[in-house]
C-alpha positions as CSV (number, residue, x, y, z in Angstrom):
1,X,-28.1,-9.6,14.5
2,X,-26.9,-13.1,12.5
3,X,-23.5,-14.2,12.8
4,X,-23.2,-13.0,9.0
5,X,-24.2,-9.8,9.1
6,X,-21.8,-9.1,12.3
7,X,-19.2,-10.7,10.6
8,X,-19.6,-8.3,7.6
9,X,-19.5,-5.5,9.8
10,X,-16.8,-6.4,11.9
11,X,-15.1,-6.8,9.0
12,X,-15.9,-3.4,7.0
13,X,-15.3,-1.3,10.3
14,X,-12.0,-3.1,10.3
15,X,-11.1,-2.1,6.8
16,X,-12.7,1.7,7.1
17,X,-10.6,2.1,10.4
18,X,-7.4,1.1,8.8
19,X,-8.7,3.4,5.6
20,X,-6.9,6.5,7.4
21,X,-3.4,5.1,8.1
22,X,-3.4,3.7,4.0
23,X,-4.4,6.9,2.6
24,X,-2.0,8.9,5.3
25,X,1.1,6.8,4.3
26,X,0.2,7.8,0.5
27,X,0.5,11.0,0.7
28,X,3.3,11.1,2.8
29,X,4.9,8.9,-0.3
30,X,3.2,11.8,-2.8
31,X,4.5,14.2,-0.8
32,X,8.1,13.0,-1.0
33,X,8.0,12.7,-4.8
34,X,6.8,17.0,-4.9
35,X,9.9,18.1,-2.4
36,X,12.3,15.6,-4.2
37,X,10.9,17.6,-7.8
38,X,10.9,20.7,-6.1
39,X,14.7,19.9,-4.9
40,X,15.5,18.7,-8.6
41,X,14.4,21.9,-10.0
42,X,16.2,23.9,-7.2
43,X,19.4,21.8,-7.5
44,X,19.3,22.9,-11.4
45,X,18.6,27.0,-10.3
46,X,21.5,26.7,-8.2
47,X,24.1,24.6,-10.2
48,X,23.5,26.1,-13.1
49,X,23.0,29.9,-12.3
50,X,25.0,30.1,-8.8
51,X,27.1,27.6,-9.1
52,X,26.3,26.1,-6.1
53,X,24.5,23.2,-5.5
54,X,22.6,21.7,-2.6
55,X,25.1,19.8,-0.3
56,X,24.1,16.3,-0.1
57,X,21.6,16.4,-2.5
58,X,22.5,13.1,-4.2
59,X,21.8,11.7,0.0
60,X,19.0,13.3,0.2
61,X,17.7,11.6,-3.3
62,X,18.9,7.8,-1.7
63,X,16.6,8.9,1.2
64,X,13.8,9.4,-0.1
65,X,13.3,6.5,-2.0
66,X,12.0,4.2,0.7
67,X,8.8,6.6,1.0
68,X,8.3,6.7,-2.6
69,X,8.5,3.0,-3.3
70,X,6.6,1.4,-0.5
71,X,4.6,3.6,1.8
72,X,2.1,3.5,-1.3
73,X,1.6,-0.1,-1.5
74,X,-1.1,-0.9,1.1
75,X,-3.5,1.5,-0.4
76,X,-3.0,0.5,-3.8
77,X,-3.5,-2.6,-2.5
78,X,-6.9,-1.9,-0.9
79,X,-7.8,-0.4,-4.4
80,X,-6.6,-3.4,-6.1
81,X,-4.3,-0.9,-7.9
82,X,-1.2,-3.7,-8.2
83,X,-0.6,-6.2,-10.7
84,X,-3.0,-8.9,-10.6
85,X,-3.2,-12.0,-13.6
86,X,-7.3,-10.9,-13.6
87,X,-7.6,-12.9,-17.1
88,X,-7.0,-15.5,-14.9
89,X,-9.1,-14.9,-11.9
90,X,-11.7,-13.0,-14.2
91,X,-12.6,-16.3,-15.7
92,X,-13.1,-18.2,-12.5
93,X,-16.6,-18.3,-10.7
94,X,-17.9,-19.3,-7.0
95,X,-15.6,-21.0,-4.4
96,X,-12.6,-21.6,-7.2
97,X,-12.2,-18.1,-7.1
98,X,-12.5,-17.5,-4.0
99,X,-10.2,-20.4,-3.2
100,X,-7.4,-19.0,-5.9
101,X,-7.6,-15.4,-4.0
102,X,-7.1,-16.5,-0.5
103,X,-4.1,-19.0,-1.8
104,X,-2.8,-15.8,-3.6
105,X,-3.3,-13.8,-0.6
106,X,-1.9,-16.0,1.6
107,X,1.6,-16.6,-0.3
108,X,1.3,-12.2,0.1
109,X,1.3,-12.7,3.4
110,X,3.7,-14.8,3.7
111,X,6.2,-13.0,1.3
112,X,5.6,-9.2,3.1
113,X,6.1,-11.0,6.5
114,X,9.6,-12.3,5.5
115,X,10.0,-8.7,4.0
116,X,8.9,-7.6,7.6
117,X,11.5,-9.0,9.3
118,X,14.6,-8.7,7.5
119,X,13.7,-5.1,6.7
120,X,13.2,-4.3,10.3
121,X,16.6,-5.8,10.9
122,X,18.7,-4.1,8.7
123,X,17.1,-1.1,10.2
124,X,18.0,-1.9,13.8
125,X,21.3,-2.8,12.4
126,X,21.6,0.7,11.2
127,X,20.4,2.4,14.2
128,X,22.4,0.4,16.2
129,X,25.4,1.0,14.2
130,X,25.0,4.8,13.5
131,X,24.9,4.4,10.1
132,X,25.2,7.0,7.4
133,X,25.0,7.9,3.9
134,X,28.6,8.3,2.2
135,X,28.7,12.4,1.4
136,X,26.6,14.6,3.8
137,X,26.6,11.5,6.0
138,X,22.8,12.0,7.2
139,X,21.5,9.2,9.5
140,X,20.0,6.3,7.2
141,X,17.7,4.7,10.0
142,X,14.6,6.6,9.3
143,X,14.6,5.7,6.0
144,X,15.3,2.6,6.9
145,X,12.7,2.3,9.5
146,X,10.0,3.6,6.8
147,X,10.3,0.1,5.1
148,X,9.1,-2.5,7.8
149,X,6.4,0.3,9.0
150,X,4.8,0.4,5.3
151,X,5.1,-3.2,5.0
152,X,3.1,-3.6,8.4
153,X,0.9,-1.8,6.7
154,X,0.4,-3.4,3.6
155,X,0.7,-7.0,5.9
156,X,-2.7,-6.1,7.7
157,X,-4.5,-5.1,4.6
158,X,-3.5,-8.6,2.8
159,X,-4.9,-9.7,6.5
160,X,-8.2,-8.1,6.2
161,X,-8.8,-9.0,2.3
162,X,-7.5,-12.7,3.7
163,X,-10.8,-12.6,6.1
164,X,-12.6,-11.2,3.0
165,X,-12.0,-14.0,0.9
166,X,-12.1,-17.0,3.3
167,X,-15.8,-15.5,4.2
168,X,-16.6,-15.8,0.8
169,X,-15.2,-19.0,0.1
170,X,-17.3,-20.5,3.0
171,X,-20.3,-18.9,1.4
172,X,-20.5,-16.9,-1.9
173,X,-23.7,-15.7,-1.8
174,X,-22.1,-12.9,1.2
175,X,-21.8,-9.5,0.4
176,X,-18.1,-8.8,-0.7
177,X,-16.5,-6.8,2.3
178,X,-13.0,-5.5,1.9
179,X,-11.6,-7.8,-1.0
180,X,-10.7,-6.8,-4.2
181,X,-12.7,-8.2,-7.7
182,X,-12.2,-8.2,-11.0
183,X,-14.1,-4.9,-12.2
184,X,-15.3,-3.9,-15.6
185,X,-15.2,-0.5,-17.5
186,X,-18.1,0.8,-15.6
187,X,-16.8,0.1,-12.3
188,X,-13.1,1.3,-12.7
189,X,-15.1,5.0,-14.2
190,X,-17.1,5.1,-11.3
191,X,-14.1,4.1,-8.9
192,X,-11.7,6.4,-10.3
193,X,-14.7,9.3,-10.0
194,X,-15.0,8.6,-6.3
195,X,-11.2,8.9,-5.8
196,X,-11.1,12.1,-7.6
197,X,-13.8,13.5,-5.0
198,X,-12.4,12.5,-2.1
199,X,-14.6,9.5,-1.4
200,X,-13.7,5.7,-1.0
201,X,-13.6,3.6,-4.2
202,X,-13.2,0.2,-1.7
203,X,-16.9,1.7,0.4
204,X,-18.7,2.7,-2.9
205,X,-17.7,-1.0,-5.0
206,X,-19.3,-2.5,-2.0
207,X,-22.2,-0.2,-1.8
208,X,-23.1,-1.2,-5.5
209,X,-22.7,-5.2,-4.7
């Protein structure tokens, strides 16, 4: 087997083994946004009807949030789902490319990291501290705590994509293996398709490379 083609998989079996933990972490996050609805509409029933609402609710709200804002980000980042300046990059060809994605991943990296750490800290300080939320004072760490984890997460996918794009920068010609590219029409159809069936959008760009 060449160096190249155990580089490749190395790199793939990487990226499918960390797959899992993404797409867990999402719907954990989609899950939250359902029983925060579901507690919106019961919150209403109960106000409304029996005048009584659910103690803490607006707690339980604050709570929440963490799940809903940031254990999605790693696999919308493997699907190349955020924000990217692809009239930019989608004019650039070869190493230049290449060279502006592993700058770009690299200042992600360095930005989630310092997200890392202070958001692991003010979630020691919390523990530490016993802090609560102001009404139906519930314990704030594991919200807390859901920040740095998801940003771990999102750190070792910008890792992986990192590898990705330095492999390609050193030779173009590879196969693309768990980096994200500028797709057209066609692609983001057939992407989309595979996400609605359950299959991997990241495997199936690849498999049409």
């Amino acid at each position: 087997m060449s160096d190249s083609t155990s580089s490749k998989g190395a790199l793939a079996g990487a990226s499918r083994t960390l797959a899992p933990l993404e797409d867990a972490a999402n719907m954990v996050a989609a899950a939250a946004i359902l029983l925060l609805m579901l507690l919106g509409v019961a919150q209403i029933v109960l106000r409304t009807v029996f005048n009584t609402p659910i103690t803490g609710y607006i707690d339980l709200v604050e709570l929440s949030m963490a799940s809903m804002a940031f254990l999605g980000a790693a696999y919308c980042q493997r699907l190349g789902a955020h924000i990217r300046m692809e009239m930019l990059v989608g004019n650039l060809r070869g190493r230049t490319l290449w060279a502006v994605e592993v700058f770009a991943t690299l200042v992600g990296l360095f930005i989630v990291g310092v997200l890392i750490w202070y958001s692991a800290g003010h979630f020691l300080r919390a523990y530490t501290l016993g802090d609560t939320t102001i009404d139906a004072e519930f314990p704030v760490w594991p919200s807390k705590l859901l920040v740095p984890v998801a940003f771990s997460i999102w750190w070792l996918r910008l890792l992986l994509q990192l590898f990705g794009y330095l492999r390609l920068f050193l030779d173009p010609s590879k196969a693309k293996v768990a980096v994200v590219t500028v797709k057209d029409v066609a692609e983001q159809a057939q992407d989309e398709i595979l996400e609605a069936t359950g299959g991997d959008a990241t495997l199936g760009k690849e498999s049409r490379k």
